[in-house]
N, C-alpha and C positions, 0 to 999 in steps of 0.2 A: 549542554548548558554551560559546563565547564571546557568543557572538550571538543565540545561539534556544536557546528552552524547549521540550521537549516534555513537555506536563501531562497525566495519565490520573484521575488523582482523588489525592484524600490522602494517599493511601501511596504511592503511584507518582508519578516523572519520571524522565526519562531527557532524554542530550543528544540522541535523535533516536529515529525510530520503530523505525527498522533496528536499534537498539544490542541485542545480543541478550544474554540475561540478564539477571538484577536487577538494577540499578544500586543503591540508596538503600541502604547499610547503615548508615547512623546512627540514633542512635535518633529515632522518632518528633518530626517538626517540620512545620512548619506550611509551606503553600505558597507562602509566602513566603520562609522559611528553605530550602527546597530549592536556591535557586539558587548560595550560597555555602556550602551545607553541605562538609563533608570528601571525601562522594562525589564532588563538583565538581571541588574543589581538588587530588584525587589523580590523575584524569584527566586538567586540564589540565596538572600536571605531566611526564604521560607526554607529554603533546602537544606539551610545550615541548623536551622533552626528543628530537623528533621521529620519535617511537612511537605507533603505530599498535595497540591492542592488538586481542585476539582478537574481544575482542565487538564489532566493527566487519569484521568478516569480509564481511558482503555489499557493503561498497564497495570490498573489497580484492578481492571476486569481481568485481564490476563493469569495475573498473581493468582487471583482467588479461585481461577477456575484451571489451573495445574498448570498453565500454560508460560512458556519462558515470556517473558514479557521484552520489548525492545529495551527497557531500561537496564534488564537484567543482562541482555546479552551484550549489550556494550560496556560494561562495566566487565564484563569478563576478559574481555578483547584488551580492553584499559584498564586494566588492574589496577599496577601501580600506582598510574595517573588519576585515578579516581578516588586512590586512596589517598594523594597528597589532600587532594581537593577535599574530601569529608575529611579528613583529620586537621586541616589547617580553614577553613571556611573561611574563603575569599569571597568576597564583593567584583573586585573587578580582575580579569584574567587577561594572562599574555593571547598571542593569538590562537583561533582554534586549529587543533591537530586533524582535525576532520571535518568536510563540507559536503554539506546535503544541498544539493543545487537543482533547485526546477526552474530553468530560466525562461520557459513559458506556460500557457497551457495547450501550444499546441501540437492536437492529437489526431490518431486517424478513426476513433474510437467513440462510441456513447456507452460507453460500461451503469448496468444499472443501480452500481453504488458512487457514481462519483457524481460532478455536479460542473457547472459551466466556467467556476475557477480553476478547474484540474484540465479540463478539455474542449478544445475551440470548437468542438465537434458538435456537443452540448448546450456549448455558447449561442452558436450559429442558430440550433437548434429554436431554444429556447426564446430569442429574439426574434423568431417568426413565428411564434407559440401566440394563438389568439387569448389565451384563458389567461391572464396579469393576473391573476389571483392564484396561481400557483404556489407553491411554494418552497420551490429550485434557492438553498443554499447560495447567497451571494445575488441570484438573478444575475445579471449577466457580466462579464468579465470587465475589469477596471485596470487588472493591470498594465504596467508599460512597455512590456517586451524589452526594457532597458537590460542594456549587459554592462551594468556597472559592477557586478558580481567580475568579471572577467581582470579586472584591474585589483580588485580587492584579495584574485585566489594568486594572479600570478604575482603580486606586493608580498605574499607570505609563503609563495613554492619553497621558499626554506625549513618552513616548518611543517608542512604537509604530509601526513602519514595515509591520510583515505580520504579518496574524491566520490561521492556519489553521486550518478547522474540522473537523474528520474523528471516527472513532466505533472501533463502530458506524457510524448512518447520523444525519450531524449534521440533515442536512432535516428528518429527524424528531421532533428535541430542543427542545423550550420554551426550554431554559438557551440555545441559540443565537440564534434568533429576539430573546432579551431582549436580551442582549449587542449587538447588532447594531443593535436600536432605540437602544437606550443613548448607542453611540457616536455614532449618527445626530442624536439631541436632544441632545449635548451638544458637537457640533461636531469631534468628534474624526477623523472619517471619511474627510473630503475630504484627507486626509496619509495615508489607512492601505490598504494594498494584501491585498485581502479573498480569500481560496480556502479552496474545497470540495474533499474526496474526498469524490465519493456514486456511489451506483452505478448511478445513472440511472434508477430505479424508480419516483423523487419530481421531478414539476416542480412548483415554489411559485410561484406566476404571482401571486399578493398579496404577496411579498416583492421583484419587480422594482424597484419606485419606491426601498427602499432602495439598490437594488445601485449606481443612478445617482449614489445619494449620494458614492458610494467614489472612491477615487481612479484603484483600478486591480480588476475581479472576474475571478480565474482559478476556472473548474469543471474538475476534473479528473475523468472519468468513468470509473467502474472496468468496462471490458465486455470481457470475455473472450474472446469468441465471439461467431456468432450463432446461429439455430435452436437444433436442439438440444443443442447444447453448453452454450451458456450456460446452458439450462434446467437442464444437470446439474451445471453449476461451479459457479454461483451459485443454485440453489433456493433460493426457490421463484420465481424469476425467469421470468417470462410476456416472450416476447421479443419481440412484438406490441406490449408497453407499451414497452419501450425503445426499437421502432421510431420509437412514436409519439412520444416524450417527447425522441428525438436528434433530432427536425425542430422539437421546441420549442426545443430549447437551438441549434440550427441558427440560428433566427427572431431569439434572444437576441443572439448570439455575433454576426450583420451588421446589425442594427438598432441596435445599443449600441457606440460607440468605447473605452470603456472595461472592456467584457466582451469575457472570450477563454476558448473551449471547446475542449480535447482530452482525446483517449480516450487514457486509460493502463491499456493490459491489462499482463498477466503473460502469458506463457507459460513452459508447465511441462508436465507428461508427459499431464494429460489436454483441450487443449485445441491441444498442437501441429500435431495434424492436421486441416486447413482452416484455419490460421491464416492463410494466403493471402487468404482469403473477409473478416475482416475487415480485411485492409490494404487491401483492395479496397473493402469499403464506407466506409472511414474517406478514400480518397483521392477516391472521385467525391463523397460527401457532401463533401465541400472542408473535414475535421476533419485537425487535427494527431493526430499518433500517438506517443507516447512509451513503447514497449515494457522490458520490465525483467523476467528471467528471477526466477524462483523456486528457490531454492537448498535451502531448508528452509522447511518447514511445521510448527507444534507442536515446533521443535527436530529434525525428524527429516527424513531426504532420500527420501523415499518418493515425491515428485512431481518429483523433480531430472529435466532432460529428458532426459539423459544416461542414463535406463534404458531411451530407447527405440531399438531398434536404428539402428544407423546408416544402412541402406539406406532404412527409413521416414523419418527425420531429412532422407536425400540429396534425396529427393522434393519433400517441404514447401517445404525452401530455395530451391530451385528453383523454387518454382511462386512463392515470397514476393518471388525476385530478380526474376521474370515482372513478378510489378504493379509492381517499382519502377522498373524504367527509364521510366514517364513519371509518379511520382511527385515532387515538387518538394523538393530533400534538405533545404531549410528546412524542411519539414513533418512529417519525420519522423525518428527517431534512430538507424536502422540506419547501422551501418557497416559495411565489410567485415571486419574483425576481429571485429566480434559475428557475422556472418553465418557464417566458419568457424570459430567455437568452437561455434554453434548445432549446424552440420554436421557438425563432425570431433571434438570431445572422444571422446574413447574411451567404448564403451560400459560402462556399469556396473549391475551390480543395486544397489548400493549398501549403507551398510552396515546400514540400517533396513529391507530386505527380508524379511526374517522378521514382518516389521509389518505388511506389506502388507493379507494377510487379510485382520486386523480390523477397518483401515478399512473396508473396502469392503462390509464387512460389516455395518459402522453405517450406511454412506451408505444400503447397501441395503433396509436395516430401514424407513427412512421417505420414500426417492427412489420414486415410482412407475414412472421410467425405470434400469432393472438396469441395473448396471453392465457387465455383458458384451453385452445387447444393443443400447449405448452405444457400445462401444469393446471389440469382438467383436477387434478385432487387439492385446489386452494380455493375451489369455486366459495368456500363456507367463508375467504377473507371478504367477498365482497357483498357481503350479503349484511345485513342488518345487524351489528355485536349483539344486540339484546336480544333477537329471535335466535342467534347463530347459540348462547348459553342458556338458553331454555332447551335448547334440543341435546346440545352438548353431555 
């Protein structure tokens, strides 16, 4: 918000990904005026003011349940800078040192926490979905696929310390690949510290030679699971190819001093169970793991993990504490305080449970893997909440 942008195209920024709700209510301005428009300046206000507002809610969830939070860890990164900025509590700021850039949403992907503004996939989807009374976050995509972002990063490569590229699925976007040559032929690189979220579906082995350019290449790989799970989180994800493609980024990540590779799953209600299986593949594969629950989806808490009862909850954690005593705690970001929030929150249907259905309903309509014979022990979500706590 002082320091980093996060860009989605023309009518969207926000001061991070997490920030939930609209941000921008000014009228219409150019991506370049986003960054000191009024939205900006009313927020760092609150920040100076040392409020935290609501739409910053998942690093407040983060906080409290042991978890580094993204606020916390860029402030680590930017120490100094972060500290001019709370000790001197400016309104409007020179340009940002760092861009968070989704210049569209198109993805190869229906991931079941994201929604038809993150991925064309979704979009596509959704827009031949008979049931309009759905209730898909956004319904269907508005943005412009404008790359007025491209003018606005390469206007300030003097000031550039970290580009992030995420989507959609950025591997897949031409506007990235140009950007990136860009910086490359014009010198800008060797000072600029380069990361990916991809989901690991894409290895670009013709874009290696740039990465060497950079100063510093972090890939962040979004894998949820393995086998079939992932196949059902992330459709239409082939988990064979992610196999294949995590011994590519393996090959990358120790051949390259300036390339670093970890896996950043979620979990959340439908991927809790054997998430053991992949802290275990992420620890002998010799990958970092930086976990981070899921709180809401499309706005709503229907994947919160907290609807799965505590005794299945009691299991997992136990089998996740299993792999970690000969995991290396620098390489992963469990704590014990995330470990019994994971365990002990109280159970809840929560308050989107009437929603539940529909979902599952839509996944069902185009997943060839059902839903119930996926995750045959959540049959109790779909079933009536007032009969399901009577038996409970």
């Amino acid at each position: 918000m002082y320091l980093k942008e996060n860009i989605r195209d023309t009518s969207d920024a926000r001061p991070c990904c997490e920030y939930r709700g609209r941000f921008l209510t000014d009228d219409p301005v150019t991506v370049e005026g986003y960054w000191n428009s009024e939205s900006y300046k009313k927020l760092r206000e609150l920040f100076n003011k040392r409020i935290m507002p609501h739409e910053c809610q998942v690093c407040i969830d983060d906080e409290k349940n042991g978890i580094v939070s993204k606020r916390q860890d860029f402030n680590k990164d930017f120490y100094n800078e972060a500290k001019y900025f709370y000790d001197n509590k400016l309104t409007e700021c020179p340009p940002p040192l760092y861009y968070d850039i989704r210049p569209s949403n198109y993805c190869n992907l229906e991931c079941v926490m994201c929604n038809p503004h993150n991925s064309s996939s979704i979009d596509d989807r959704y827009r031949k979905y008979e049931d309009k009374s759905f209730f898909l976050m956004d319904d269907v995509y508005n943005g412009t696929h404008d790359d007025g972002w491209v003018d606005y990063l390469h206007k300030n490569a003097e000031h550039i310390r970290k580009v992030c590229y995420a989507g959609g699925e950025p591997l897949l976007m031409p506007q990235v690949i140009n950007s990136i040559n860009w910086q490359v032929d014009n010198g800008y690189s060797e000072n600029v510290d380069l990361k990916f979220l991809t989901n690991a579906t894409i290895f670009r082995s013709k874009w290696v030679d740039l990465f060497t350019k950079y100063k510093r290449v972090e890939f962040n790989l979004s894998i949820d699971g393995i086998g079939d799970t992932i196949e059902y989180v992330r459709f239409p994800t082939k988990w064979k190819v992610v196999e294949k493609n995590l011994k590519l980024f393996k090959e990358l990540n120790d051949k390259y001093d300036n390339i670093d590779v970890k896996v950043i799953p979620t979990i959340q209600l439908l991927n809790f169970v054997g998430f053991h299986k992949l802290v275990n593949l992420t620890k002998t594969s010799g990958f970092k793991i930086d976990v981070t629950p899921v709180y809401h989806s499309q706005d709503k808490d229907y994947l919160h993990f907290t609807r799965l009862t505590q005794d299945i909850r009691k299991r997992e954690v136990d089998l996740i504490r299993k792999e970690l005593e000969d995991y290396d705690p620098k390489e992963h970001n469990f704590t014990e305080d995330m470990l019994i929030s994971l365990e002990h929150n109280d159970f809840g249907l929560g308050e989107d449970h009437h929603l539940f259905p529909q979902i599952v309903k839509f996944w069902d309509s185009y997943n060839p893997r059902k839903f119930l014979d996926t995750f045959p022990y959540l049959d109790y979500l779909l079933k009536d909440s007032n009969s399901f706590k009577e038996s409970a």
